[in-house]
C-alpha positions as CSV (number, residue, x, y, z in Angstrom):
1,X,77.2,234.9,175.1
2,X,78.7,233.8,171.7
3,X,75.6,235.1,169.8
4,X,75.8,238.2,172.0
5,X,79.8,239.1,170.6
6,X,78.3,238.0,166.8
7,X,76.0,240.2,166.7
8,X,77.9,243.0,167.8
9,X,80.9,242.0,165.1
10,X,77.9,242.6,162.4
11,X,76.8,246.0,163.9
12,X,80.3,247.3,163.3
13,X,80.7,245.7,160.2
14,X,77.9,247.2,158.5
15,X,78.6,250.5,160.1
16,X,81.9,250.6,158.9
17,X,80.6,249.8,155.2
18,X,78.0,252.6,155.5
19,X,80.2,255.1,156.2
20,X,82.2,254.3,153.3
21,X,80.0,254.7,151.0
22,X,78.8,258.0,151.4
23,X,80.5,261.0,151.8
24,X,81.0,262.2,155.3
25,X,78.9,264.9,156.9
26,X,79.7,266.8,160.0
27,X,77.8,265.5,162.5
28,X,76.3,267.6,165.2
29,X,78.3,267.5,168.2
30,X,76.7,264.8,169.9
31,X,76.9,264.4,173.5
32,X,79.6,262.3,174.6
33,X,77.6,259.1,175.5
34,X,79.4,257.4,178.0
35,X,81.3,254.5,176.3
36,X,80.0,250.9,176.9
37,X,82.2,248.9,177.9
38,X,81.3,245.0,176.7
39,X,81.4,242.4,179.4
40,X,84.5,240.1,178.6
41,X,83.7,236.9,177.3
42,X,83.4,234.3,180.1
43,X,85.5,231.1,179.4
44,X,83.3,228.4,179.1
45,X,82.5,226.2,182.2
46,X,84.3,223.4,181.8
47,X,81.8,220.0,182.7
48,X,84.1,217.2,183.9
49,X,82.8,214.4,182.2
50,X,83.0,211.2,184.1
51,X,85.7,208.4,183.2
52,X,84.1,205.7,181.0
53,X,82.4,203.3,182.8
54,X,84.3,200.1,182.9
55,X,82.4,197.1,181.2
56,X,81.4,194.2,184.1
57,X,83.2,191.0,184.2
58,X,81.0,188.4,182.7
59,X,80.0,186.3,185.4
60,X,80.1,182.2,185.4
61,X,76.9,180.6,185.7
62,X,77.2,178.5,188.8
63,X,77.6,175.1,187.7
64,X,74.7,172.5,188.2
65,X,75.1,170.3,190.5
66,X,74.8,166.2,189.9
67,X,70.9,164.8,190.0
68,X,72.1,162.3,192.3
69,X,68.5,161.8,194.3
70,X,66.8,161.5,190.8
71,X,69.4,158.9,189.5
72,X,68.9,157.1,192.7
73,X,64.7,157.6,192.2
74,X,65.3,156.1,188.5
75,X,67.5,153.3,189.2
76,X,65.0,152.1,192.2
77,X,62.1,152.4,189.6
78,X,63.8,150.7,187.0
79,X,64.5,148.0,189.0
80,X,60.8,147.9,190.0
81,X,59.5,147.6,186.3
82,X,62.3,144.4,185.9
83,X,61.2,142.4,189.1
84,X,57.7,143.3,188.3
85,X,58.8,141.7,184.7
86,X,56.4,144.6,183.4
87,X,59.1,144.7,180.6
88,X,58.3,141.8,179.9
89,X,54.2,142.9,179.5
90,X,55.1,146.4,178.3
91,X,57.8,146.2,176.0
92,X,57.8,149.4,173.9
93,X,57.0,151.5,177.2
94,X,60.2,150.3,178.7
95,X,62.7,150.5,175.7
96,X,61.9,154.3,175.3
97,X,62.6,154.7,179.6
98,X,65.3,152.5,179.4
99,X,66.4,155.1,176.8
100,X,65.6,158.1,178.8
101,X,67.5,156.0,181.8
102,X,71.1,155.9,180.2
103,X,70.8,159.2,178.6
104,X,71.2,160.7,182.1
105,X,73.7,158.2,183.0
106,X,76.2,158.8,180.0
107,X,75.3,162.5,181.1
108,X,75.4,162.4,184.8
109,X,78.5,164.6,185.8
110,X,79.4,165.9,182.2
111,X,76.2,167.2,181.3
112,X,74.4,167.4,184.7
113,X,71.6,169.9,182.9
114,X,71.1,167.4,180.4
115,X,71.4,164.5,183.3
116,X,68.8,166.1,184.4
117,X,66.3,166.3,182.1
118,X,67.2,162.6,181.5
119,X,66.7,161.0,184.3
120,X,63.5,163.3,184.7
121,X,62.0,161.9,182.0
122,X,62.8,158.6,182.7
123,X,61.1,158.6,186.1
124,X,58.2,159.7,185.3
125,X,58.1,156.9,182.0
126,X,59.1,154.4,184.7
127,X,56.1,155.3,187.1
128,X,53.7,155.8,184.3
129,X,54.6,151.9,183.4
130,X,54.0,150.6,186.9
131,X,50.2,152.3,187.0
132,X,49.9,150.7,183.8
133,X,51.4,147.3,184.0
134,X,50.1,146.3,187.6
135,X,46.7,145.5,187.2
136,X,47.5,143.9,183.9
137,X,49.8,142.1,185.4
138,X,48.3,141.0,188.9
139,X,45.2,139.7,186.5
140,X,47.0,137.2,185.2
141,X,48.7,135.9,188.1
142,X,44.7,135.9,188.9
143,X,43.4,133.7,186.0
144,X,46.7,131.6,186.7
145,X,45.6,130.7,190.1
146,X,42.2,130.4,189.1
147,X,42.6,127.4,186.6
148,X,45.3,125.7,189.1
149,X,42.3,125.3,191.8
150,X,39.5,124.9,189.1
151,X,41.7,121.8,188.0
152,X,42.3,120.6,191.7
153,X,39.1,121.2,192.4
154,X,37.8,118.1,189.6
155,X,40.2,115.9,191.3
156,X,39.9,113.8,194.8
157,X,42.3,116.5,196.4
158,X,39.7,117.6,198.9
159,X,38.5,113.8,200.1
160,X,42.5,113.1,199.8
161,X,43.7,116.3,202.0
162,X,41.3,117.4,203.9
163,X,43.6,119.5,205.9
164,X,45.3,120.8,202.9
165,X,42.7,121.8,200.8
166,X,41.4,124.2,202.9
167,X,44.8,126.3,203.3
168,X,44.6,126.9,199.8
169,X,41.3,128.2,199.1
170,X,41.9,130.5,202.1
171,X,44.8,131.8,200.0
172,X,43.1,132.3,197.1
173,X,40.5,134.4,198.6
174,X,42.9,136.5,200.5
175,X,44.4,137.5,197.3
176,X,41.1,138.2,195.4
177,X,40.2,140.5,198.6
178,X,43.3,142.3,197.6
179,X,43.1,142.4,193.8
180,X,39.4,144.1,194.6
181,X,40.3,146.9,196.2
182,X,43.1,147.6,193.8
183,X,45.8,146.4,196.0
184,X,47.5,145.1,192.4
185,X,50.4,144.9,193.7
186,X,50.3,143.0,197.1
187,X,47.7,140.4,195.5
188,X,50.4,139.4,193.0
189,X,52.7,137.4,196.1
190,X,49.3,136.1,197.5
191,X,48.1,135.0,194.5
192,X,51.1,133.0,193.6
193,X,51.0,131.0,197.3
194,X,47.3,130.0,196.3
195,X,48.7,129.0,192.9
196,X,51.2,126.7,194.3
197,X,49.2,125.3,197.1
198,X,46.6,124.2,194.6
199,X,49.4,122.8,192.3
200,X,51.1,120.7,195.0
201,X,47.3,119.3,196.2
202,X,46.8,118.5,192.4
203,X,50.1,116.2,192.5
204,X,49.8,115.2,195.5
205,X,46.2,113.7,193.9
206,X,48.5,112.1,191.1
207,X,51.3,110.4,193.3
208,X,48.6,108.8,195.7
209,X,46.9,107.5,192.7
210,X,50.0,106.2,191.3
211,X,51.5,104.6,194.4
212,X,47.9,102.9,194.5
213,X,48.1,101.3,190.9
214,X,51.2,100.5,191.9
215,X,50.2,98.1,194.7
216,X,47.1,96.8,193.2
217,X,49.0,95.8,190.2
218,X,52.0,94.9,192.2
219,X,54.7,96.9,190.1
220,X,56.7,97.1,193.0
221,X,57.8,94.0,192.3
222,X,59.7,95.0,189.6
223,X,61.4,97.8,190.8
224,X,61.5,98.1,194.2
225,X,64.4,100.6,194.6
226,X,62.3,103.3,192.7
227,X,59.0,102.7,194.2
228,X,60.7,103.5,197.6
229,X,62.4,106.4,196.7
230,X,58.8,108.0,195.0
231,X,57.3,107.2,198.3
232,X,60.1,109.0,200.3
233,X,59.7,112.3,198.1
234,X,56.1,112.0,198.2
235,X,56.3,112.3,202.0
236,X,58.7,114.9,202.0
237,X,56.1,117.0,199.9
238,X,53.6,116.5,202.2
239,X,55.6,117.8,205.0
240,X,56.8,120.8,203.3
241,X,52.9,121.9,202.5
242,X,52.5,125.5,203.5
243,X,56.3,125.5,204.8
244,X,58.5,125.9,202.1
245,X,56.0,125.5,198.7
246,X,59.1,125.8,196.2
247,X,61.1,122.7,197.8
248,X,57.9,120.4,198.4
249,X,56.7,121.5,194.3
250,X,60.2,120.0,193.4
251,X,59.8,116.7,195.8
252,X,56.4,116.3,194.5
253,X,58.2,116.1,191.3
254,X,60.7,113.4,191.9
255,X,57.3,111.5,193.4
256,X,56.1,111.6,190.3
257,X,58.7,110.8,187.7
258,X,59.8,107.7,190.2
259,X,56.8,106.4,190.2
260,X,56.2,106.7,186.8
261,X,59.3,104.8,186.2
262,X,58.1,102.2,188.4
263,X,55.2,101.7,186.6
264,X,56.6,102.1,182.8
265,X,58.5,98.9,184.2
266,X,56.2,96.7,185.8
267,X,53.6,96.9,183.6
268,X,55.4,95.6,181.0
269,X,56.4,92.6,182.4
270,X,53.0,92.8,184.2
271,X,51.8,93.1,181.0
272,X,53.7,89.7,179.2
273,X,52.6,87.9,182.0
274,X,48.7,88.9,181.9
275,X,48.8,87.5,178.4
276,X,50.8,84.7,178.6
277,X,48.5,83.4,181.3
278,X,45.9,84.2,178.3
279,X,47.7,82.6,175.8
280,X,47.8,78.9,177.8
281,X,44.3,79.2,178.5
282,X,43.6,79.8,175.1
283,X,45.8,77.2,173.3
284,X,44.1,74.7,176.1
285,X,40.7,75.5,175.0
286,X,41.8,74.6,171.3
287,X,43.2,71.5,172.5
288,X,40.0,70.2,173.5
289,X,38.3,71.5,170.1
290,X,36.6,74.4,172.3
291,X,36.3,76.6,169.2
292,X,33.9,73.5,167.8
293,X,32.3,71.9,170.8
294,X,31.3,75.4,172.5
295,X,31.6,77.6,169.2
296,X,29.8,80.6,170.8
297,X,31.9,80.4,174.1
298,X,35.1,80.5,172.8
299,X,34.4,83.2,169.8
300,X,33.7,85.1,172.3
301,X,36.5,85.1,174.7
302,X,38.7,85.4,171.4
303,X,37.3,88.5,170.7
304,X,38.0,90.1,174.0
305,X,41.9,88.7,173.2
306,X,42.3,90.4,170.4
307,X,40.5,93.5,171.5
308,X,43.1,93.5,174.6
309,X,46.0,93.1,171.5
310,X,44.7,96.0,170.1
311,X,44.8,97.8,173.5
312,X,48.5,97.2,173.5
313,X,48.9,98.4,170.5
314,X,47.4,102.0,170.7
315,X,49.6,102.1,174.4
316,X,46.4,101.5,176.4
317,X,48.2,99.2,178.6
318,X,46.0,98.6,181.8
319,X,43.2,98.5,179.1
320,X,45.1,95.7,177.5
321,X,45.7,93.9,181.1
322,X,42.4,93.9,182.3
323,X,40.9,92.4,179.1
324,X,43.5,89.9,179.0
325,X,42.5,88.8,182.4
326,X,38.7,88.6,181.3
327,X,39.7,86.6,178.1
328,X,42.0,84.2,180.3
329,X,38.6,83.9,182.7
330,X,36.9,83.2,179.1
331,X,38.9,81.0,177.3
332,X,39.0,78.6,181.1
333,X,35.4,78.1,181.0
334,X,35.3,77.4,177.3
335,X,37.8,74.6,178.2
336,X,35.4,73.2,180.5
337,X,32.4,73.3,179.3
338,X,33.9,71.3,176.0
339,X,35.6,69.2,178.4
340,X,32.2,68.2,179.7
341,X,31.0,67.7,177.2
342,X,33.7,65.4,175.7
343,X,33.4,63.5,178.8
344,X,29.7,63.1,178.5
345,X,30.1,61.8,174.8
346,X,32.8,59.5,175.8
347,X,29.9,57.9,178.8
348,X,27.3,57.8,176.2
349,X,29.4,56.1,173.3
350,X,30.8,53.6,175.9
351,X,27.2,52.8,176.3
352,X,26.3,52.7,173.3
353,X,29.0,50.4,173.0
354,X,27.9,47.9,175.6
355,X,24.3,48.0,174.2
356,X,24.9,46.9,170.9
357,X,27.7,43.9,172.5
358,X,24.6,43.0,174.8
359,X,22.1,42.9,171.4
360,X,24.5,40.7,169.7
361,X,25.1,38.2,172.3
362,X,21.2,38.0,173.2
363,X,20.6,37.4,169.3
364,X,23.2,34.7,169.4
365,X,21.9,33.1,172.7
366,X,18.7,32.9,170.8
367,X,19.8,31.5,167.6
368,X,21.9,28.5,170.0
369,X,18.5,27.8,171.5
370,X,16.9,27.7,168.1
371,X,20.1,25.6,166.3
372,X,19.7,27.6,163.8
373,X,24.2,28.8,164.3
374,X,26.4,26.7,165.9
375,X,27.6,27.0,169.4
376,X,30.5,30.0,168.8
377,X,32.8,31.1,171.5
378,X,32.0,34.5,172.6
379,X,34.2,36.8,172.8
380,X,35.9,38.1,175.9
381,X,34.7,41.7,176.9
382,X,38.5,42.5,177.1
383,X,38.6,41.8,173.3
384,X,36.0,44.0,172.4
385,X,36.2,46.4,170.1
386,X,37.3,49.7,171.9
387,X,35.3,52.6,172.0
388,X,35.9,55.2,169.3
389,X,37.4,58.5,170.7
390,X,34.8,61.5,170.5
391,X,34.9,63.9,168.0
392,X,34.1,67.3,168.1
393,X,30.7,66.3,166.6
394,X,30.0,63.6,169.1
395,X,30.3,66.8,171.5
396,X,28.0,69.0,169.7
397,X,25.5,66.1,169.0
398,X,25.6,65.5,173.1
399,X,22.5,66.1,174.9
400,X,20.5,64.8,171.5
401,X,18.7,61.9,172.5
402,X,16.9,61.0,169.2
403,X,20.9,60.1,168.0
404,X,21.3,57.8,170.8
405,X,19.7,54.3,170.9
406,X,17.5,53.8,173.9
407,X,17.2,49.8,174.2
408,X,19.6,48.4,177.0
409,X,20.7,45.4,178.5
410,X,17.9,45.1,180.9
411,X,15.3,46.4,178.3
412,X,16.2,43.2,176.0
413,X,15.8,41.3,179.6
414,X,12.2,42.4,179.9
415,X,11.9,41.5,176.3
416,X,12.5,37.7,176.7
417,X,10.4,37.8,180.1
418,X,7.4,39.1,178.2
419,X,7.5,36.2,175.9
420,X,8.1,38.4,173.1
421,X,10.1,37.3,169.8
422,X,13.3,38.2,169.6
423,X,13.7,40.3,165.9
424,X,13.9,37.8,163.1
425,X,17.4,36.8,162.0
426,X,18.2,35.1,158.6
427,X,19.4,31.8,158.4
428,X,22.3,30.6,156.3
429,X,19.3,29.3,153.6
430,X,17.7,32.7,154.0
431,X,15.0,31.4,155.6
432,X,13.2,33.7,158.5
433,X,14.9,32.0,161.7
434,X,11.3,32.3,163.4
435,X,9.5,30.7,160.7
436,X,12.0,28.1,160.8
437,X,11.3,27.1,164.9
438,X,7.6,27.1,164.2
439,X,8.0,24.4,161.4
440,X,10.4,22.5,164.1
441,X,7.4,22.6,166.9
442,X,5.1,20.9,164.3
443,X,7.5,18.1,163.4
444,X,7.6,17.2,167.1
């Protein structure tokens, strides 16, 4: 419509201009042309804009709520690692979901987004430990059990309890069933009962032993208070087998370390006596000149003294005892053997004694028949000369017949029966006594 009213404006215009400019002519009469009449200009329509749109409130994010079933999921996992003392076998692992844990408790209900996350992360750390850890960790509760019955096993424990020993293995075979089929966790518990079944039989092994060296040596005689207390906790240990393992481990204990006392006691005073008793025997046998009359006897024995010295002396103490006992056995026979032979010595220089008193008072009997001597009071056998004491060579010469003389009493007897001359004796003048009788025949 504008354009429409424009363009009409610049019609006129120019018409106007063009009949300015040149001079007017009459125009023909035209015929009136009916006048046209121009529309009026319609107004605009007015377009009612619509109001501005009001911007939207900004609405809140809702807030998040607290992770409490994931905190409570963490915590009970957490716990798990700890009693499973996989922190213990998986350091590093835990530290960084321990790490993870406390960042979503510092967060939990400030920052329940970041709580979130946290705790999250933590779980999963937690549970990835647990796959790892358990069999790791239900091995070695395993191989623990394992050298707790291979050590049992090398002992009397099975010919000691037979009822006992039995319970045990079952145990352990249980729990290896379980480890097999990767029931890690539930062999762990099973594994540990085996463990201390095995361990108890083991001491029970030691205290029977030691209440046994402690009546064959007779240590109770020392110290009697002790030796009945280990015997009391040793039965107490007994009964509690299979019942309550942790309490009969700790009176199986006390078994021990009583009767240990009782023995570090007695068999030191055990001990003095075992070599005192081989101290008199030996200082007897060197009374009697053992170490000379039965040399090879008593070097002997002395070694096996000394050797049970040395025993005491690198802590070997029933060692020590038992060779002192042997040595004391030793050093008595020594002792008797020289004593018979001292005694035998004495009998054959008493005899020799009487021989050579016999000799002399047949020579002299002789020579009274002869008159070669005059008549001489013989001497009383009360004043003979007593016999000299044996010395330690007399002993060892015993048994030597070619150093004894062999003539006796009755063999000078059988002598004179024979008619046989008695050996020649020397007169006062020198002259042979036998020499002289046969010159005293003649004459008559």
């Amino acid at each position: 419509m504008r354009k429409m009213l424009l363009g009409a404006c610049a019609c006129l215009i120019a018409l106007a201009l063009f009949s300015c400019a040149t001079a007017p002519k009459k125009a023909p009469e035209q015929p009136q042309q009916p006048a046209v009449t121009e529309p009026a200009p319609q107004p605009a329509p007015v377009v009612e804009q619509a109001p501005p749109a009001e911007e939207p409130a900004a609405v809140e994010p809702e807030p998040v709520a607290a992770p409490d079933d994931l905190k409570s999921q963490a915590e009970t996992l957490r716990k798990r690692v700890y009693d499973l003392t996989l922190n213990d076998l998986l350091k590093d692992d835990t530290a960084k979901a321990d790490t993870a844990f406390f960042l979503g408790k510092d967060t939990f209900g400030k920052d329940n987004e970041a709580s979130t996350a946290a705790y999250t992360d933590a779980v999963d750390q937690y549970t990835a430990i647990i796959d790892k850890g358990l069999p790791i960790l239900a091995d070695q509760h395993r191989a623990r059990a394992a050298a707790t019955r291979d050590t049992t096993s090398k002992t009397d424990a099975s010919e000691l309890f037979p009822d006992g020993y039995p319970i045990a293995e079952s145990s352990f075979q249980d729990a290896q069933a379980r480890f097999d089929s990767s029931d890690f966790e539930n062999s762990i518990p099973v594994f540990d009962t085996s463990n201390q079944l095995f361990l108890l039989l083991y001491k029970g092994t030691l205290a029977k032993k030691s209440q046994d060296l402690i009546a064959e040596r007779g240590y109770d005689a020392f110290d009697p208070g002790n030796f009945q207390l280990a015997s009391d906790k040793y039965q107490e240990a007994l009964s509690l087998y299979n019942v309550d393992n942790g309490k009969a481990l700790i009176a199986a204990d006390e078994a021990l370390l009583r009767y240990n006392m009782t023995i570090e006691k007695g068999r030191d005073l055990y001990l003095a006596g075992k070599k005192g008793k081989a101290d008199d025997s030996r200082q007897l046998a060197l009374s009697i000149k053992a170490d000379v009359a039965v040399k090879d006897d008593f070097s002997v024995a002395d070694t096996n003294y000394r050797a049970a010295i040395d025993q005491v002396s690198k802590g070997n103490i029933e060692a020590a005892a038992d060779q002192f006992d042997t040595s004391t056995t030793m050093f008595t026979d020594a002792y008797a053997r020289a004593k018979d032979k001292r005694e035998k010595a004495v009998v054959a220089m008493q005899a020799t004694q009487e021989q050579r008193v016999a000799s002399e008072s047949l020579a002299k009997e002789a020579e009274l028949k002869m008159g070669i001597v005059p008549e001489a009071v013989p001497v009383p056998e009360s004043e003979a000369a007593p016999v000299p004491e044996a010395t330690p060579q007399d002993m060892e010469n015993q048994g030597d017949t070619s150093a004894q003389p062999e003539a006796t009493a009755q063999d000078s007897g059988d002598q004179a029966d024979s008619g046989s001359q008695p050996d020649a004796v020397q007169t006062d003048d020198g002259q042979d006594s036998s020499a002289a009788a046969q010159s005293s025949d003649s004459a008559q």
